[in-house]
C-alpha positions as CSV (number, residue, x, y, z in Angstrom):
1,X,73.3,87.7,83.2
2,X,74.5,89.4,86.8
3,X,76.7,92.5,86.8
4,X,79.8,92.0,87.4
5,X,80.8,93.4,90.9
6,X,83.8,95.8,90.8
7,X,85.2,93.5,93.4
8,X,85.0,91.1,90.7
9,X,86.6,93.0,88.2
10,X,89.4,93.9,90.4
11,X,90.1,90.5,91.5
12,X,90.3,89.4,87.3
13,X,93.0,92.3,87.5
14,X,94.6,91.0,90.1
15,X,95.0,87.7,88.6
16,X,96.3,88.8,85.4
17,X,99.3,91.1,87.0
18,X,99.9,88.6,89.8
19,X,102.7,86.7,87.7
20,X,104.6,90.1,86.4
21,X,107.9,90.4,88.1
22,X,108.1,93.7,89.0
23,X,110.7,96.0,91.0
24,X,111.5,99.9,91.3
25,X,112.9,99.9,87.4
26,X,112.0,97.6,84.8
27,X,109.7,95.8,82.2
28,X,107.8,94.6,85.0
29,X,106.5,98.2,85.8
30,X,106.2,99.0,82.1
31,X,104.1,95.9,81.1
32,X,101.5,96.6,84.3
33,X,101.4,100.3,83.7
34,X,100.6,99.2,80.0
35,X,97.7,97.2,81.3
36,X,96.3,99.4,83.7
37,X,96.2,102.4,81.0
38,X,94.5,100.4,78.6
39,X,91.9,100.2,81.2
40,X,92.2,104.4,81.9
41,X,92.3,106.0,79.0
42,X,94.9,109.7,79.9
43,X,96.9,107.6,81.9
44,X,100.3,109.4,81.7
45,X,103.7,107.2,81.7
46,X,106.7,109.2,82.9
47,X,110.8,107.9,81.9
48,X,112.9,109.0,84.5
49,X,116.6,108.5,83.8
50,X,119.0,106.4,85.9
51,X,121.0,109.4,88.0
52,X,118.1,111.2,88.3
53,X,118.5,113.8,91.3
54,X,115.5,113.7,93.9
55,X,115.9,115.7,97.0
56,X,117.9,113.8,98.6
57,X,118.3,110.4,96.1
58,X,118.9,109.6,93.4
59,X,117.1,107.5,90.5
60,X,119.0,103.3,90.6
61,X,120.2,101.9,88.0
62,X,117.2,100.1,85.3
63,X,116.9,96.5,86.6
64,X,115.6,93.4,84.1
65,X,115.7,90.0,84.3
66,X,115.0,87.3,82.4
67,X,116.0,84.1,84.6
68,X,117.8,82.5,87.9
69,X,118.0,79.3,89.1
70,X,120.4,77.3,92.1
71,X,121.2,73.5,90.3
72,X,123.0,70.9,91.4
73,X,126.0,69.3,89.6
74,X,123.9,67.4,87.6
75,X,121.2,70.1,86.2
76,X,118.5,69.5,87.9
77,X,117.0,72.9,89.4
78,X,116.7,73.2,93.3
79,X,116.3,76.8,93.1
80,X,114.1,78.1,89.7
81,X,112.8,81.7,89.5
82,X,110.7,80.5,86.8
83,X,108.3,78.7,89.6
84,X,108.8,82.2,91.6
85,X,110.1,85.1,91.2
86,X,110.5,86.3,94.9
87,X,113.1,83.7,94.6
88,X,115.8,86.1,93.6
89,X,116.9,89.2,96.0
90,X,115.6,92.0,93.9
91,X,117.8,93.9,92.1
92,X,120.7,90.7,91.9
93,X,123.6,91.5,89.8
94,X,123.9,89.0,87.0
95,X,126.1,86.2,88.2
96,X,127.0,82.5,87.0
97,X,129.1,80.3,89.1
98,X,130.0,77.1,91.0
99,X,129.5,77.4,94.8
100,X,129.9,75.2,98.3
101,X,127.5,74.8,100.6
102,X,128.7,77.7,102.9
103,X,129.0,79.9,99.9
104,X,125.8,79.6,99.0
105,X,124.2,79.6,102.0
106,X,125.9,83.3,102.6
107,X,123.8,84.5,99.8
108,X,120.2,82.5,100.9
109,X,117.4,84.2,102.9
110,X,114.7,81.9,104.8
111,X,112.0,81.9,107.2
112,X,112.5,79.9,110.1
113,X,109.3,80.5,111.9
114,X,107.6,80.6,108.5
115,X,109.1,77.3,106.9
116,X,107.2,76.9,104.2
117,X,107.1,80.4,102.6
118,X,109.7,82.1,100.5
119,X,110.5,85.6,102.1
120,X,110.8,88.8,99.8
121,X,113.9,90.5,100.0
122,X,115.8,93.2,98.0
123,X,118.8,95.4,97.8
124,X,118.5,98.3,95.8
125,X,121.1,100.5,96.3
126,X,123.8,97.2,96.9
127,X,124.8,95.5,94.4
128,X,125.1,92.1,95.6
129,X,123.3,88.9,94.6
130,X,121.4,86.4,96.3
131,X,118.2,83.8,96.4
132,X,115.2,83.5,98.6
133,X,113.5,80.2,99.7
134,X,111.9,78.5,102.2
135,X,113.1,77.3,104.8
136,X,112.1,73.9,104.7
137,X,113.6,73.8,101.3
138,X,116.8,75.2,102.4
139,X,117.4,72.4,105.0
140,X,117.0,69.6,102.3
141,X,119.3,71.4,99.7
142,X,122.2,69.1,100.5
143,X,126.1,69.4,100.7
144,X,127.0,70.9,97.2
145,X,128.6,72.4,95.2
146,X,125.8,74.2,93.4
147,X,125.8,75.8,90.2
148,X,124.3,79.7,90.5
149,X,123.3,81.8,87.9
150,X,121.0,85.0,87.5
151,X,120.6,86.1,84.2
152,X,119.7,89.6,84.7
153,X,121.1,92.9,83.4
154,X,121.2,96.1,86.0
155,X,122.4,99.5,84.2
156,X,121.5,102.7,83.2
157,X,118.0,102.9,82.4
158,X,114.8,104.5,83.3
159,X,112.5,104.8,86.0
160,X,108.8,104.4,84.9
161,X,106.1,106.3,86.8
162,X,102.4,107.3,85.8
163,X,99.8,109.3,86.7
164,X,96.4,110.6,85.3
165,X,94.5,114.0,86.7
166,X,90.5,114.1,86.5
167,X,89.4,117.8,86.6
168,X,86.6,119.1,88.6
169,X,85.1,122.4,89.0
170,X,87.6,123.4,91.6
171,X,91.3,123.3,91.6
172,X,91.3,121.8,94.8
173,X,92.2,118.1,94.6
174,X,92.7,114.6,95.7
175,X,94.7,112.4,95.7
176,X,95.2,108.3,95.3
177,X,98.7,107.0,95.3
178,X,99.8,103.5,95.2
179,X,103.2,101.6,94.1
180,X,103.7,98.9,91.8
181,X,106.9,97.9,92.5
182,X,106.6,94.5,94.0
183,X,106.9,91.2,92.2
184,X,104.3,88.4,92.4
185,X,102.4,89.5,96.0
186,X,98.7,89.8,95.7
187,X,97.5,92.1,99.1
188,X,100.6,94.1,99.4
189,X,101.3,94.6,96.2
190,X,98.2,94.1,93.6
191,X,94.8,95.0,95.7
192,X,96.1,98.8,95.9
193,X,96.5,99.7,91.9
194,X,93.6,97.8,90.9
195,X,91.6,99.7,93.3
196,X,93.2,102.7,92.3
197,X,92.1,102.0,89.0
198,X,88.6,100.9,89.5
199,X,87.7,104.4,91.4
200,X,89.6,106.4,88.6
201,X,86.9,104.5,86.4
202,X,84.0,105.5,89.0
203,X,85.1,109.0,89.0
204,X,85.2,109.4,85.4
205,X,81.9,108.8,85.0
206,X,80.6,111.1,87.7
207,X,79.9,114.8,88.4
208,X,83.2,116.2,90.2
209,X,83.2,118.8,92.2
210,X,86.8,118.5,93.1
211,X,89.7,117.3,91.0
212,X,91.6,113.8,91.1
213,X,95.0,113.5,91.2
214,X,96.1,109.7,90.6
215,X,99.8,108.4,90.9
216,X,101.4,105.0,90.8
217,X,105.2,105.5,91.0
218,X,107.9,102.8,92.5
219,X,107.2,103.0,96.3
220,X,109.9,105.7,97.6
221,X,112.0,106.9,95.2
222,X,109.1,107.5,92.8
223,X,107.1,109.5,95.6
224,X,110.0,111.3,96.0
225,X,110.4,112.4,92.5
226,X,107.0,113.1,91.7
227,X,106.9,115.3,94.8
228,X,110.1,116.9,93.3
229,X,108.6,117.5,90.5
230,X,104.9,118.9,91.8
231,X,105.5,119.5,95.3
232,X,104.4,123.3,95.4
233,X,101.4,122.8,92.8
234,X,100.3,119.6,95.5
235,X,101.0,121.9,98.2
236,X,98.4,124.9,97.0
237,X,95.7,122.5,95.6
238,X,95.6,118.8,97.8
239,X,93.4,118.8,99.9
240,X,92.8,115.2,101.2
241,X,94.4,112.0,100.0
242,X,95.0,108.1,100.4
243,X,97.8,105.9,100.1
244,X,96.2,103.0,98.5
245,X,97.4,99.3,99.5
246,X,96.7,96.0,101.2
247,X,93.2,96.8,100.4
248,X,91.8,93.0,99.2
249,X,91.4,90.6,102.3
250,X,88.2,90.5,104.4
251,X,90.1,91.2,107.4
252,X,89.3,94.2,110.2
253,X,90.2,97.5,108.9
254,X,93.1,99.5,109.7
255,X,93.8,103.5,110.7
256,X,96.9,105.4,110.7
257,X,96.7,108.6,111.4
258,X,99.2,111.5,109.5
259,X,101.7,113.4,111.3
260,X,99.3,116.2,111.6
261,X,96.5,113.4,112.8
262,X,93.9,115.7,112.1
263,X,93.5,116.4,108.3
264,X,90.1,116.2,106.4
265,X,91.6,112.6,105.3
266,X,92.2,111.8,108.7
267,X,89.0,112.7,109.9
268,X,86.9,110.9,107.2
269,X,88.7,108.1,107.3
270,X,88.8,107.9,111.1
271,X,84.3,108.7,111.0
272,X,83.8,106.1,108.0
273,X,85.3,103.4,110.2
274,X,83.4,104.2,113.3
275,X,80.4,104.1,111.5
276,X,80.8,101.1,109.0
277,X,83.8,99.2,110.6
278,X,83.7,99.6,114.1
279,X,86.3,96.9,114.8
280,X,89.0,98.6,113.0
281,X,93.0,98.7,114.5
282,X,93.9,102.0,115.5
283,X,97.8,102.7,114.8
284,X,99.7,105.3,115.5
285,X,102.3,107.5,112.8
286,X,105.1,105.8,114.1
287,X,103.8,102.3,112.3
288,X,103.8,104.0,108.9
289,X,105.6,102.3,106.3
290,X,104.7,103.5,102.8
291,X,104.4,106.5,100.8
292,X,102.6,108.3,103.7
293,X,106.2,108.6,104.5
294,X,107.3,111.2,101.9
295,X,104.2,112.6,101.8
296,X,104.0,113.6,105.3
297,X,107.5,114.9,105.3
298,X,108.6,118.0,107.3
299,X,108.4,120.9,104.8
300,X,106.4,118.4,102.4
301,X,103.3,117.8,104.9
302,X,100.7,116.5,102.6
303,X,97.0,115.9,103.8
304,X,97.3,112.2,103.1
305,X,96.9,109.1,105.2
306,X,97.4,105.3,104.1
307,X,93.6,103.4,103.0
308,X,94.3,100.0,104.4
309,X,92.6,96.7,105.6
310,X,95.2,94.5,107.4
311,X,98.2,96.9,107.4
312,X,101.4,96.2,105.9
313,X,103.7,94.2,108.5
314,X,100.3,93.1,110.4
315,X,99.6,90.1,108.5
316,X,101.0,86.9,108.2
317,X,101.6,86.5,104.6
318,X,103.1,90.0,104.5
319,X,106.0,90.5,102.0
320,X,106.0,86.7,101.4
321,X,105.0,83.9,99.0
322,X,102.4,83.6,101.2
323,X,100.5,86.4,100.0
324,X,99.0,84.6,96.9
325,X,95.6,85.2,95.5
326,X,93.9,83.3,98.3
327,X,94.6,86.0,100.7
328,X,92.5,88.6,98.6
329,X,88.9,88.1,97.5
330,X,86.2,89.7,95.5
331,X,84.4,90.5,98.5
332,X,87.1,92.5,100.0
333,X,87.9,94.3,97.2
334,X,84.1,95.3,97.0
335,X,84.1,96.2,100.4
336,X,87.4,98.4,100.1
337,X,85.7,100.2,97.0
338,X,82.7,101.1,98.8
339,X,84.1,102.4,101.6
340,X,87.0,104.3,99.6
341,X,84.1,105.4,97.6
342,X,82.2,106.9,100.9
343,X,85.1,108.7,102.0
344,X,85.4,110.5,98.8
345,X,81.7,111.6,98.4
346,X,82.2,112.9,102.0
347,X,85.2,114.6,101.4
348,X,83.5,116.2,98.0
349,X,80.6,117.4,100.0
350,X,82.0,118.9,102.8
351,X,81.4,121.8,103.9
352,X,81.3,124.1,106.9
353,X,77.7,125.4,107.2
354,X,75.4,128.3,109.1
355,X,72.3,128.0,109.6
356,X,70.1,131.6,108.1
357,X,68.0,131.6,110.9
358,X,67.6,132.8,114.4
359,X,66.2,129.8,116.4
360,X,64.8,127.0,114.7
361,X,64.1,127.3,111.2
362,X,60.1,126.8,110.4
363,X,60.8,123.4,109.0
364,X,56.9,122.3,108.5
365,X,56.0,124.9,105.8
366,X,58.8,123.5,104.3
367,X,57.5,120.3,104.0
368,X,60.6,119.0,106.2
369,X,58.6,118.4,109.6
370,X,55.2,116.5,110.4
371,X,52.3,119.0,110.7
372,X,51.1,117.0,113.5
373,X,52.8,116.2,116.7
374,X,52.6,113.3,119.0
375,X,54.7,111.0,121.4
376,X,57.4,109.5,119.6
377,X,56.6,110.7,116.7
378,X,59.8,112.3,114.9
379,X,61.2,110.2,111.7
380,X,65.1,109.4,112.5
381,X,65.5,112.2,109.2
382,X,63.3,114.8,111.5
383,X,66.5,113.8,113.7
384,X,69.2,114.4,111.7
385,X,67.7,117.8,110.0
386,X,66.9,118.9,113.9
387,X,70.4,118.1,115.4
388,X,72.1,119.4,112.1
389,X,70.3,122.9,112.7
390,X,71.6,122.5,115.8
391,X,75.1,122.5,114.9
392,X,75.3,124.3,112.0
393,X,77.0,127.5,113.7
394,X,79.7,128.4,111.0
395,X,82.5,127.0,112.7
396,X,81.6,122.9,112.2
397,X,82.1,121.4,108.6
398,X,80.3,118.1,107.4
399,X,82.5,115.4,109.2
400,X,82.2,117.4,112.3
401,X,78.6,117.8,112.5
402,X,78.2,114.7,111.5
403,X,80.4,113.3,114.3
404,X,78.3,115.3,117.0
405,X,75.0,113.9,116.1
406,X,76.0,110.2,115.5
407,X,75.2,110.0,112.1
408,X,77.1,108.7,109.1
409,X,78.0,111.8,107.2
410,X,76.9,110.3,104.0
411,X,73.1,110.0,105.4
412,X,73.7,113.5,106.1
413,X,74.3,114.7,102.7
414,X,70.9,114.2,101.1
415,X,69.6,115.9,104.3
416,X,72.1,119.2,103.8
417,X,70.8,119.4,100.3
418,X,67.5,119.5,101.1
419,X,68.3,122.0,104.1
420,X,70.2,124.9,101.2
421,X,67.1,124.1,99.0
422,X,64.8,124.9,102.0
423,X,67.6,128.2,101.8
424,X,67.8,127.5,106.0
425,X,71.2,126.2,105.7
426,X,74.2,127.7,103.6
427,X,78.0,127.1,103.2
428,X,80.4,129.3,105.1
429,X,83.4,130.3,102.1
């Protein structure tokens, strides 16, 4: 029997978790936190009460619900959150009553140049209550009245956020982050945790020379109060991180940069893409959208930059029913893993590195050069251990020398250990 791809897995992931309805609060969160831990085992869940202080904001109200549906006089269902739960405005105060037209169409949200998807809308720190639909259904819905009602309960409660830390031998650290506080959505919402997970899986069963920090909070507040909670322990460890999501389609990759634009992350990220996605969309910080947000405050300034394919608001389907299972594959996932993957065996080996000779280094006694010379006759690794040499003045780290010589920095690895086993190249501390 064939392996089974981690692309694979992830998508099987996906598919189970696409019909949860989740939100900032709720069962949602708890049931797919549940899942996901029974696939990492440490995985730590964290209740934060309702009033919670965060900087700045405060923790909602806990947010359930159970069912919601727009009928006509006569029963039958025009609106039904059971065939889709981006139907109801997130976070929609219960409600059951008898509505006109005009009411009702107050409280509706469409998509007229996107008729046939339902739109995903919520108001968190509103109460209010209202429906989503598409717009081709909401011109045939007819004159009324309507009978409305959303089951649902929104009170004090708890806030559910998790996270799981993977020592290395140093304190310095990583970190992936991703949300899972979006209902059924399978790019923006799904592809980032179940990537998450599948590289907390990887890592766990390899040598680490760094540690892993892994979070999956509520997108915003959660950031926020994890940061409020670890904010000078991230500041004195982190190192390089990602903000994991819309990770699954086979589309061109994407980079935004970090305030700074120039942290390890950024520059890994931004020399992986050159080298294995060329066609990659450059953005700029002012596109950002998720939790690169908080973590690249003022005063917070966090090395971490988002890890996305088509970025959020750049795709058609985004934050829509559109955004089904169809728009993610196996192969994308698989892609996204290997190249996360890449960027975090770079990041784990570099370094910034001298060279202990003056002038070339002896190489053939070494066994790391021909012992004959002719036209043309240098291996493309005699290449990369000559032009390494070359840069290896103390001030350069991995991603940099790399970069200079136009090689992928992950070829370069297996060449730098050979070089400090040679003992003609060593780490600067």
């Amino acid at each position: 029997m064939d392996a089974v791809s981690p692309g694979q897995e992830m998508y099987r992931w996906m598919a189970d978790l696409f019909p949860i309805c989740r939100s900032l609060t709720g069962d949602g969160v708890r049931e797919t936190l549940r899942y996901l831990g029974d696939l990492l085992p440490g995985l730590r869940l964290h209740e934060v009460p309702s009033g919670t202080q965060c900087f700045d904001w405060t923790v909602p109200d806990e947010w359930n619900i159970r069912d919601a549906w727009v009928a006509d006089m006569q029963g039958n269902r025009l609106i039904d959150f059971k065939a889709s739960n981006l139907h109801v405005v997130g976070y929609s105060e219960p409600v059951d009553t008898v509505v006109t037209r005009e009411e009702l169409d107050a409280r509706l949200y469409s998509l007229p140049d996107q008729p046939d998807a339902i739109p995903y809308v919520t108001s968190y720190y509103k109460r209010t209550w209202g429906f989503c639909i598409a717009h081709d259904q909401r011109e045939a819905l007819g004159p009324g009245p309507f009978r409305v009602v959303i089951d649902s309960t929104l009170a004090p409660g708890q806030m559910t956020c998790a996270d799981l830390f993977l020592p290395g031998r140093s304190e310095k650290t990583v970190v992936l982050s991703t949300y899972v506080c979006h209902p059924s959505m399978a790019n923006n919402e799904l592809s980032g945790p179940v990537l998450q997970t599948a590289m907390a899986r990887h890592l766990m069963q390899r040598d680490r020379e760094l540690s892993y920090l892994l979070v999956f909070v509520p997108e915003t507040i959660g950031t926020i109060w994890y940061l409020s909670q670890h904010l000078a322990e991230m500041q004195r460890n982190v190192v390089a991180g990602f903000v994991l999501s819309c990770a699954g389609d086979d589309r061109a990759w994407s980079y935004l940069p970090s305030r700074n634009g120039n942290t390890l992350a950024d520059r890994t990220l931004l020399h992986v893409l050159g080298a294995y996605h060329p066609e990659f969309k450059r953005y700029t910080f002012l596109d950002r959208a998720s939790d690169e947000r908080q973590y690249n405050s003022p005063g917070v300034d966090l090395p971490i930059v988002p890890f996305a394919r088509s970025l959020y608001r750049h795709y058609p389907e985004y934050h829509t029913s559109l955004d089904d299972l169809s728009v993610v594959s196996p192969a994308g996932l698989d892609n996204s893993f290997t190249t996360l993957a890449r960027c975090l065996e770079i990041i784990e080996n570099n370094r910034t590195w001298r060279t202990t000779c003056l002038c070339e280094p002896q190489l053939g006694k070494r066994g790391l050069y021909p012992t004959t010379s002719m036209k043309n006759g240098y291996c493309n690794k005699v290449n990369i251990i000559i032009d390494y040499l070359a840069y290896a003045d103390g001030t350069l780290d991995l991603v940099q020398i790399a970069d200079r010589i136009g090689v992928p920095a992950d070829e370069c690895i297996p060449v730098v250990r050979e070089l400090v086993a040679a003992g003609v190249l060593a780490p600067v501390e």
